[in-house]
C-alpha positions in Angstrom: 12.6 14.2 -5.4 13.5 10.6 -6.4 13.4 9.9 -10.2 10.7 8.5 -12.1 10.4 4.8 -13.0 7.4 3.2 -15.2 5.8 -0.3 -14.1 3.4 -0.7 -17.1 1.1 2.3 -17.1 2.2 3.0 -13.5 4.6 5.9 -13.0 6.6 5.5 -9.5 8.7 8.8 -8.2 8.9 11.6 -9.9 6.6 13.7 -7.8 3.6 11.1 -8.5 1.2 10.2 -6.3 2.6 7.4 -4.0 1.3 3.9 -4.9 0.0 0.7 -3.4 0.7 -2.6 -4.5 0.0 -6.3 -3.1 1.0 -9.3 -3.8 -1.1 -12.8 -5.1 -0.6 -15.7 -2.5 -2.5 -18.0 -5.4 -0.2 -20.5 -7.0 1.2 -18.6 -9.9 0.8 -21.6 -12.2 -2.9 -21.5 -11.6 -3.8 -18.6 -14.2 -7.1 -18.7 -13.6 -7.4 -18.2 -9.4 -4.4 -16.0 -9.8 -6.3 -13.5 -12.1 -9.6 -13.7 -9.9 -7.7 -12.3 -7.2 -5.8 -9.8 -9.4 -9.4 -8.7 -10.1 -10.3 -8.6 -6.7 -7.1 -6.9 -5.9 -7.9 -4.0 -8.7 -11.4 -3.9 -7.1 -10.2 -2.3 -4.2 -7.7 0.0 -5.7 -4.5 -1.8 -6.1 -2.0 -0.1 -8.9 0.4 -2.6 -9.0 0.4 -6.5 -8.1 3.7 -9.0 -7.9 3.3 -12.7 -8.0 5.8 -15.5 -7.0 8.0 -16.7 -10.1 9.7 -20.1 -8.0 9.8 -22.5 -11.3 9.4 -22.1 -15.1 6.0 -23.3 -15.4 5.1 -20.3 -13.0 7.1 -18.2 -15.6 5.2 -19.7 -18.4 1.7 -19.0 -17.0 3.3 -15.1 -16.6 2.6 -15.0 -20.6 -1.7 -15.3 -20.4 -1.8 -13.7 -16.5 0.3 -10.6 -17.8 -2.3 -10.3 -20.7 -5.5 -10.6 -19.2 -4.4 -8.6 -15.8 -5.5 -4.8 -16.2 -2.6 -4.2 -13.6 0.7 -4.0 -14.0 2.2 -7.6 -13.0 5.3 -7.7 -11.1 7.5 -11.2 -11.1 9.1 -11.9 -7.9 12.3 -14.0 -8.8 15.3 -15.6 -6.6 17.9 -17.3 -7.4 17.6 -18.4 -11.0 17.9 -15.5 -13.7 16.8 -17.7 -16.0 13.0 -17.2 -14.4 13.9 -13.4 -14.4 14.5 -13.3 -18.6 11.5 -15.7 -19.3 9.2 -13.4 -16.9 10.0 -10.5 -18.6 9.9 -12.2 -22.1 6.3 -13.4 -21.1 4.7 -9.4 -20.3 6.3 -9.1 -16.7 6.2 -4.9 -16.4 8.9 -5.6 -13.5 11.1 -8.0 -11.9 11.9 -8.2 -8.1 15.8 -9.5 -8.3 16.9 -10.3 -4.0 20.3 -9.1 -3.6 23.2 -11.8 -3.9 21.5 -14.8 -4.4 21.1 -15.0 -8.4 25.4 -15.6 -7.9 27.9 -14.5 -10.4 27.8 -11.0 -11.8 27.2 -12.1 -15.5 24.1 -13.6 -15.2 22.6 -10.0 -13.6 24.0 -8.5 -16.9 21.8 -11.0 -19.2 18.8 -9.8 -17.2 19.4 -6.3 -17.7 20.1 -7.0 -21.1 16.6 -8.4 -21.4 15.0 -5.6 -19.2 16.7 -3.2 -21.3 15.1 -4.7 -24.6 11.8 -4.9 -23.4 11.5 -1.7 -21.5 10.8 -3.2 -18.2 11.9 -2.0 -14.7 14.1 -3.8 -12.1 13.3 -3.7 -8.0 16.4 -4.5 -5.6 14.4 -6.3 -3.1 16.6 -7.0 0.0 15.4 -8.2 3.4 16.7 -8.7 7.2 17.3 -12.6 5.6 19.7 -11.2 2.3 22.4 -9.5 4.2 25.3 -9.4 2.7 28.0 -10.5 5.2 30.8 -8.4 4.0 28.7 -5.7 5.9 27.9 -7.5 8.6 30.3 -5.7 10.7 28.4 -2.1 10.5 25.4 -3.2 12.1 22.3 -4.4 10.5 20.4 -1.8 9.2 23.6 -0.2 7.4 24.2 -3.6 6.4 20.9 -4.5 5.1 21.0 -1.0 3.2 24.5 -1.6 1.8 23.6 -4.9 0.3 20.5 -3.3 -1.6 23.2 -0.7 -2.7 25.6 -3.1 -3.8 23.7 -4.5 -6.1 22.1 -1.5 -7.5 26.1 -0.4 -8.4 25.8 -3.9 -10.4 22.8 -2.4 -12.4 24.4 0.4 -12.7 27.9 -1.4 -13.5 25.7 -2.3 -16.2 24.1 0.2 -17.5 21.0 0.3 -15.9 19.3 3.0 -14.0 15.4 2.0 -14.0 15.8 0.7 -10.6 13.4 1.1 -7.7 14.6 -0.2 -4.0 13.1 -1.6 -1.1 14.9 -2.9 2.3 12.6 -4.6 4.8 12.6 -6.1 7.9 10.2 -7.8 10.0 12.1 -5.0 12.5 9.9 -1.6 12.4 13.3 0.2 13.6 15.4 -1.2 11.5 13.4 -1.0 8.1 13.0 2.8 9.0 16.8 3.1 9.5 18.0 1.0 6.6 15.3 3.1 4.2 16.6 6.9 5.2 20.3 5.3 5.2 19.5 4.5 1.2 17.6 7.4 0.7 20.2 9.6 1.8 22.8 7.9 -0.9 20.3 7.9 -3.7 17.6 9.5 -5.6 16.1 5.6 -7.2 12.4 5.5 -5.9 11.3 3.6 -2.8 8.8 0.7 -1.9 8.3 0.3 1.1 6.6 -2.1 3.8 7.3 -4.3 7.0 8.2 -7.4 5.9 6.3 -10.5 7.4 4.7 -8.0 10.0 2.6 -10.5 10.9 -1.3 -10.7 10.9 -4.1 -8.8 11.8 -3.8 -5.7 14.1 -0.4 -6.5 14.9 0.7 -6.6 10.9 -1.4 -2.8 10.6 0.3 -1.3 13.9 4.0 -2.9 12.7 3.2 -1.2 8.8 1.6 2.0 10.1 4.4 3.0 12.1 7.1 2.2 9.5 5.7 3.2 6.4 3.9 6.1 8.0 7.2 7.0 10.1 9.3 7.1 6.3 5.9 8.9 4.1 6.1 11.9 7.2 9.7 12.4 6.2 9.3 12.7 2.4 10.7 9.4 1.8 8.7 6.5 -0.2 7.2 6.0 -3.4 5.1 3.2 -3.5 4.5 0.7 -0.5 2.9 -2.5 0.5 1.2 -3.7 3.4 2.4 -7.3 4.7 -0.7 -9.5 6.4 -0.4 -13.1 6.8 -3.9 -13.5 4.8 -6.1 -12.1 1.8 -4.2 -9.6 0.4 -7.2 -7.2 -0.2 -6.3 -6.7 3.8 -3.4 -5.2 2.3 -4.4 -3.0 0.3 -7.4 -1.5 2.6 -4.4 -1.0 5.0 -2.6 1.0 2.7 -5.5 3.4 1.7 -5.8 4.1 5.4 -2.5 5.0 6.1 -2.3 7.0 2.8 -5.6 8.8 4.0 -4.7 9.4 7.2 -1.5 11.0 6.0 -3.4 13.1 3.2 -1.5 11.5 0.7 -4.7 10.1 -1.0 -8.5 11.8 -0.6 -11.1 10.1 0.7 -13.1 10.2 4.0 -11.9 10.4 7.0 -13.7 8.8 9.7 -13.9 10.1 13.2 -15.5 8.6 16.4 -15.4 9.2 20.3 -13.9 5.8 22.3 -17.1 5.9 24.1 -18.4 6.3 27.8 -20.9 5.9 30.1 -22.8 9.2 28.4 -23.0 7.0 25.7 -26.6 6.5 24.0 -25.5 4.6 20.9 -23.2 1.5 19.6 -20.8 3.8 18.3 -18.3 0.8 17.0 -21.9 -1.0 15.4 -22.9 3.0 13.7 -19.1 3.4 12.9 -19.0 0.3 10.7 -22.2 0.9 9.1 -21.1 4.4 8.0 -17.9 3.3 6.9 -20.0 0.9 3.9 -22.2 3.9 3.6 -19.5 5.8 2.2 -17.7 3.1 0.4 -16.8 4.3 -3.2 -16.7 8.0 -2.2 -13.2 9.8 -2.7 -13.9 13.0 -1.6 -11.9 14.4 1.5 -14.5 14.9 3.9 -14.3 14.6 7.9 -17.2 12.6 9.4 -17.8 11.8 13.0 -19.9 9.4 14.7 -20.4 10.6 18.4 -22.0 8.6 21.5 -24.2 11.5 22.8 -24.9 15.5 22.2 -23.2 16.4 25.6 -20.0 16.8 24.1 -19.9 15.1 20.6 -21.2 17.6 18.3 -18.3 20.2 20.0 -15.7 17.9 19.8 -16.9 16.8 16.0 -17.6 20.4 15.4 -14.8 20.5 12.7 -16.4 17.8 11.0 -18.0 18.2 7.7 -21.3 16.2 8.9 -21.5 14.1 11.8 -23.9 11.6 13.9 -24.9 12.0 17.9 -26.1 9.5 19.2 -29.6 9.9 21.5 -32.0 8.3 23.3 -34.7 7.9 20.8 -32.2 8.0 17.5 -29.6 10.4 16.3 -28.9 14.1 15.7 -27.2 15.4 12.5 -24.3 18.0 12.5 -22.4 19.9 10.0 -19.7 21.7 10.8 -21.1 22.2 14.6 -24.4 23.3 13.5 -27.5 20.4 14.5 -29.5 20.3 11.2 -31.8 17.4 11.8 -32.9 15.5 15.2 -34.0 11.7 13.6 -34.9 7.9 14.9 -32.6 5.3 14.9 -34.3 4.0 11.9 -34.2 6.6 9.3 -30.5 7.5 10.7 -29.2 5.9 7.0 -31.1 7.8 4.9 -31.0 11.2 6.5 -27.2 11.1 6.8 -26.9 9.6 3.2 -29.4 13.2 2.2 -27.1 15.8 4.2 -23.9 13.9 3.1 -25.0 14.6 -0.7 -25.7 18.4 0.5 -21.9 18.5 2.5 -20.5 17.0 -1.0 -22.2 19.7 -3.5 -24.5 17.2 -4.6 -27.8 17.4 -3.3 -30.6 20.5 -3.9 -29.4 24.3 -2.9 
């Protein structure tokens, strides 16, 4: 079990329950527009959010973002420790430091100095683009690992063990390998996530497989999702993987790929149960299904599921048809037995 590390009210490690974060893409030094979408963000169950410290006026506008945010802010700083000490000064709850590129060892110390003071936690951030070339010759994903860990021994040079460590890649393969190699050396928490996976379904298949491939194992604390877009992307993507690795409750969606049995838009039904079960956490299977001739046995282990039909839709739990309905009363018939498969409708 990695150790436990607080980011505000957030607890990473430790046997907690993994984390999701994101990250603004407002400018920083816009307080306003970046707290909209830090609302947004929270909206959709984001724990923890980082925003882009380039300059001091962006560490300056830390000091009212950090106070009106109701999630922990994270201040994402290279190069310059100076933007590192005012973040933290101004209500930062941790700093992202990029291995080797804030320069001589002393001006890591008057961070941690600061962190120290203030409570506040340190990430070793270290991507495919950071790699130290003194381990260049041991191949990258050792090498990319090896430079995060070289500048944890810093921290630790220091005096400073409230460290959490991520190394990414835009590489699936050699994120996964770089994250076991540090996991296997120590016992800090991980974040993990694909760096610059791209967008859309290519950015969710890239951040599936490697965060999914590392939670499977037991290693990973807290990740993020990485989408060329709106962040809230991100954070939908994360509560699907976590789902789908029963890592976090909620329901789990099933539906056939569809054939020419098929009586019903399944992909049209699918979406529309999907919104009528947003804000539900319980862990409960549902199935949508194109017809009866083999949907409600293969959706059988389903907690409640829809068939589709020629003249509507039939309703199954657990196997068992309870209700044959029109297409138009579908929504409110499913909503009725879905209270009943919850505990919450009439015995």
């Amino acid at each position: 079990m990695s150790k436990a590390v607080k980011v505000g009210p957030v607890t990473i490690g430790g046997g907690n329950p993994v984390s999701v974060q994101s990250m603004t893409n407002t400018k920083t030094v816009d307080a306003q527009s970046t707290l909209e979408q830090i609302e947004r963000l929270a909206g959709v169950g984001c724990e923890i959010v980082r925003v882009s410290v380039p300059d001091n006026d962006s560490a300056v506008a830390l000091k009212s973002i950090t106070r009106e945010s109701r999630l922990p802010v994270v201040a994402d700083v290279h190069f310059d420790y100076r933007l590192a000490i005012e973040s933290i000064r101004n209500g930062a709850a941790k700093v992202r430091i990029n291995p080797g590129n804030f320069g001589q060892e002393w001006k890591i110390i008057e961070t941690v100095k600061v962190a120290e003071e203030y409570g506040v936690s340190i990430r070793v951030g270290a991507n495919s683009g950071s790699i130290d070339q003194d381990f260049s010759h041991i191949g990258r994903s050792a090498a990319l690992a090896e430079s995060a860990l070289a500048q944890v021994r810093l921290l630790e040079k220091a005096g400073f063990e409230d460290i959490v460590i991520s190394v990414k890649a835009s590489r699936v393969r050699e994120t996964v390998e770089a994250t076991r190699y540090v996991s296997e050396k120590v016992d800090y928490p991980l974040h993990l996530g694909v760096t610059e996976a791209g967008f859309g379904l290519d950015s969710i298949v890239k951040s599936s497989i490697g965060i999914g491939a590392l939670l499977l194992n037991g290693i990973g604390d807290t990740v993020r999702v990485s989408i060329s877009g709106d962040p809230i992307q991100e954070v939908e993507a994360a509560f699907s993987i976590l789902r789908a690795l029963n890592l976090r409750p909620g329901p789990d969606i099933i539906s056939c790929p569809t054939c020419a049995r098929t009586e019903i838009n399944v992909e049209e039904l699918a979406r529309e149960v999907k919104q009528w079960l947003k804000g539900i956490d319980d862990d409960i299977t549902v199935a949508i299904m194109g017809c009866v001739v083999n949907g409600i046995g293969e959706g059988r282990e389903a907690d409640i599921g829809i068939a589709g039909t020629r003249a509507g839709g039939v309703i199954f739990m657990k196997g068992r048809v309870v209700e044959q309905t029109a297409r138009g009363e579908l929504e409110e018939r499913f909503k009725y037995w879905l209270d009943k498969a919850m505990g919450k409708g009439e015995n």
